[in-house]
VEXVEXNU-924058 format. One record per residue: residue number from 1; residue in one letter; x, y, z of N, C-alpha, C, CB in turn. Coordinates in steps of 0.02 Angstrom, whole numbers, plus 50000, padded with zeros to 5 digits. Glycine has a CB too. Layout:
<sites>
{pos:NUM code:a nxx:X nyy:Y nzz:Z caxx:X cayy:Y cazz:Z cxx:X cyy:Y czz:Z cbxx:X cbyy:Y cbzz:Z}
...
</sites>
This chain:
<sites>
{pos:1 code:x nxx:50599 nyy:52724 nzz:47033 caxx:50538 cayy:52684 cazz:47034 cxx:50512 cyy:52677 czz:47106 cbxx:50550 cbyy:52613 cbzz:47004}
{pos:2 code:x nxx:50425 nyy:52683 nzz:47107 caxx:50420 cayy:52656 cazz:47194 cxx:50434 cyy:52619 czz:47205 cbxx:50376 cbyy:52645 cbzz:47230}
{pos:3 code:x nxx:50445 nyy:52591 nzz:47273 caxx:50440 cayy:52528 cazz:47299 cxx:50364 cyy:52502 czz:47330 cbxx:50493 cbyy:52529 cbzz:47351}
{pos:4 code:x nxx:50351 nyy:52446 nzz:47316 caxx:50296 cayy:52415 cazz:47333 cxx:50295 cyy:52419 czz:47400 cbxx:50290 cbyy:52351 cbzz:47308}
{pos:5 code:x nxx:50344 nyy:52443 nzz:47455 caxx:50318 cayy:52451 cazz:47519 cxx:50274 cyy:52526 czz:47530 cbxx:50383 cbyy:52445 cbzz:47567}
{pos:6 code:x nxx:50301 nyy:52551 nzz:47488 caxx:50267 cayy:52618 cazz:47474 cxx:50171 cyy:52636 czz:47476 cbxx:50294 cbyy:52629 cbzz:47396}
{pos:7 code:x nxx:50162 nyy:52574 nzz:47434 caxx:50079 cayy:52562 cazz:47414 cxx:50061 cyy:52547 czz:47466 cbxx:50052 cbyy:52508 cbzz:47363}
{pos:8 code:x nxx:50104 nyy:52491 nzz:47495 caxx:50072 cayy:52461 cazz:47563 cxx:50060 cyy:52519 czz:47616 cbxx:50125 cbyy:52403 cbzz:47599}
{pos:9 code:x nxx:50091 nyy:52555 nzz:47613 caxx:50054 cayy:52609 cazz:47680 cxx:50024 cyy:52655 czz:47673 cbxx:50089 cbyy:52640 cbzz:47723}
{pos:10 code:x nxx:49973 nyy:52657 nzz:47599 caxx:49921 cayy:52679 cazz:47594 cxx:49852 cyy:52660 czz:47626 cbxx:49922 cbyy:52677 cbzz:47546}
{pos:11 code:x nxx:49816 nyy:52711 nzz:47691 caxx:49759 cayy:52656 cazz:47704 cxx:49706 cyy:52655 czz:47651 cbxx:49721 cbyy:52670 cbzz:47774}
{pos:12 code:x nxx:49678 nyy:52613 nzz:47686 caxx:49616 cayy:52584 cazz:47631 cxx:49636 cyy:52530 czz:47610 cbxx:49598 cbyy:52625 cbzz:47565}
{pos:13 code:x nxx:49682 nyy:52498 nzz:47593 caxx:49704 cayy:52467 cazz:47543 cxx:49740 cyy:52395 czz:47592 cbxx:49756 cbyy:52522 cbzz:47494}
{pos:14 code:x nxx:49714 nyy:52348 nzz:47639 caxx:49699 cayy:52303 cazz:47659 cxx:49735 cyy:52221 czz:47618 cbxx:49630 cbyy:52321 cbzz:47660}
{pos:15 code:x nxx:49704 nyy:52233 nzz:47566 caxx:49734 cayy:52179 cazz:47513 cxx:49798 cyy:52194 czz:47483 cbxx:49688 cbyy:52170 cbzz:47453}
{pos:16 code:x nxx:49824 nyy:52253 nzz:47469 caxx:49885 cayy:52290 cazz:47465 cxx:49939 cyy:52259 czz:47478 cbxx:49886 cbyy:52338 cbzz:47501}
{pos:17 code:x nxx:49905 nyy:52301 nzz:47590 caxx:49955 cayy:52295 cazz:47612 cxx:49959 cyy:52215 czz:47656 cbxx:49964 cbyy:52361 cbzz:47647}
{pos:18 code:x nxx:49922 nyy:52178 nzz:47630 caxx:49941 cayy:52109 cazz:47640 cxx:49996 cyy:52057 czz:47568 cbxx:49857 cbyy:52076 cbzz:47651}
{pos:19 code:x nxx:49956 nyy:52086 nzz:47534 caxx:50007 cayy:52064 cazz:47469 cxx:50096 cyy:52104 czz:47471 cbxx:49958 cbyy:52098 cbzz:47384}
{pos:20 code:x nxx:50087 nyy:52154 nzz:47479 caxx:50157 cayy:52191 cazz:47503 cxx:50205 cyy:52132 czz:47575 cbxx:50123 cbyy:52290 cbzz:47545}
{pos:21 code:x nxx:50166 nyy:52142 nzz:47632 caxx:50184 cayy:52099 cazz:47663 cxx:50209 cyy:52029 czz:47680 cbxx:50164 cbyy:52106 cbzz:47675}
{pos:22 code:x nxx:50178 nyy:51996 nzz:47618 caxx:50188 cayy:51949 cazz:47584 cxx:50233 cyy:51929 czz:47548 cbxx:50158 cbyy:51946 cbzz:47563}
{pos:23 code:x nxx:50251 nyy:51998 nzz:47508 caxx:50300 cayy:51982 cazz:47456 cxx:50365 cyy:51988 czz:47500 cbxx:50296 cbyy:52033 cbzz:47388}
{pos:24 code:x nxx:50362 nyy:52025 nzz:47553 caxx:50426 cayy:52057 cazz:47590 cxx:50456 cyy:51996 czz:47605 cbxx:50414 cbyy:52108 cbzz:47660}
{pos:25 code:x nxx:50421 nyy:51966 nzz:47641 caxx:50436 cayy:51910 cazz:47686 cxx:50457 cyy:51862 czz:47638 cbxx:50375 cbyy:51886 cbzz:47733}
{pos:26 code:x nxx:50432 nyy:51846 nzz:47577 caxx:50477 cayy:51799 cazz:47520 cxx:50540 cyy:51824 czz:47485 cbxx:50434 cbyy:51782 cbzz:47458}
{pos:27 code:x nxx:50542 nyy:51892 nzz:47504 caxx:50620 cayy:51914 cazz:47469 cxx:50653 cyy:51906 czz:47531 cbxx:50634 cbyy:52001 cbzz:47431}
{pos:28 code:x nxx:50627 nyy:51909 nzz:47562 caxx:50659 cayy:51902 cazz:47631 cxx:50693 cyy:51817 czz:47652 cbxx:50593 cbyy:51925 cbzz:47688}
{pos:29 code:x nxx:50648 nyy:51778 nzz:47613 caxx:50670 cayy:51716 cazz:47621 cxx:50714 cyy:51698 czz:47596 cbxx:50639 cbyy:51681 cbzz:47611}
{pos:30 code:x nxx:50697 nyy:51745 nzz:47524 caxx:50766 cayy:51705 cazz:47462 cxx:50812 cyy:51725 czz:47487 cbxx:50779 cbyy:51725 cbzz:47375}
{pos:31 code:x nxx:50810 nyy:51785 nzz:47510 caxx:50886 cayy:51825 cazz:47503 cxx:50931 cyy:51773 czz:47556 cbxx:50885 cbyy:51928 cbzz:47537}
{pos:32 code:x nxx:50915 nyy:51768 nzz:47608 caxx:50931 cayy:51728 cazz:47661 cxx:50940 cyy:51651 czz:47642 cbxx:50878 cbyy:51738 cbzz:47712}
{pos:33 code:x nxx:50913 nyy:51622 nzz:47575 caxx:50938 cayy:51548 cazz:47554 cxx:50980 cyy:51552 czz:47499 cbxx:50882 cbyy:51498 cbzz:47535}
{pos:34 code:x nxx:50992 nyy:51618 nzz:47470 caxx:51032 cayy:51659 cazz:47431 cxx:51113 cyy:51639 czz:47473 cbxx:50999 cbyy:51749 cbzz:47435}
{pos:35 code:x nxx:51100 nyy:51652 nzz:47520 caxx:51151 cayy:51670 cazz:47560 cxx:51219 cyy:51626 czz:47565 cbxx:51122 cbyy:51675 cbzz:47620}
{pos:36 code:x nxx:51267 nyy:51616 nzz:47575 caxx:51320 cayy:51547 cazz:47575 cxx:51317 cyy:51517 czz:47629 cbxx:51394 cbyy:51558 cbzz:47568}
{pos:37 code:x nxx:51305 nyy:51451 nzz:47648 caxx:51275 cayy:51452 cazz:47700 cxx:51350 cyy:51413 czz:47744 cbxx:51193 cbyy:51411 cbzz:47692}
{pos:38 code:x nxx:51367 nyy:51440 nzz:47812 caxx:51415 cayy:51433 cazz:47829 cxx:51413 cyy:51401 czz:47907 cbxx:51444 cbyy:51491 cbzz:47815}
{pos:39 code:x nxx:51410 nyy:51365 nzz:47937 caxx:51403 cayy:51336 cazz:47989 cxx:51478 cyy:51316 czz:48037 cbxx:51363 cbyy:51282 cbzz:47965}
</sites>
């Protein structure tokens, strides 16, 4: 399957690659509150 970073670096496509960017950065969040958090 693609990956949605894939679409994003199609030009033209502005709203895309802001929604792509977007989404990155929230998997990016979970994964990281996902995480065990160990101090």
């Amino acid at each position: 399957s693609a990956s949605p970073a894939t679409m994003s670096d199609k030009p033209g496509l502005p709203e895309t690659e802001k929604f792509g960017k977007s989404k990155r950065k929230k998997t990016e969040t979970q994964e990281r509150n996902s995480l065990p958090s160990r101090d």
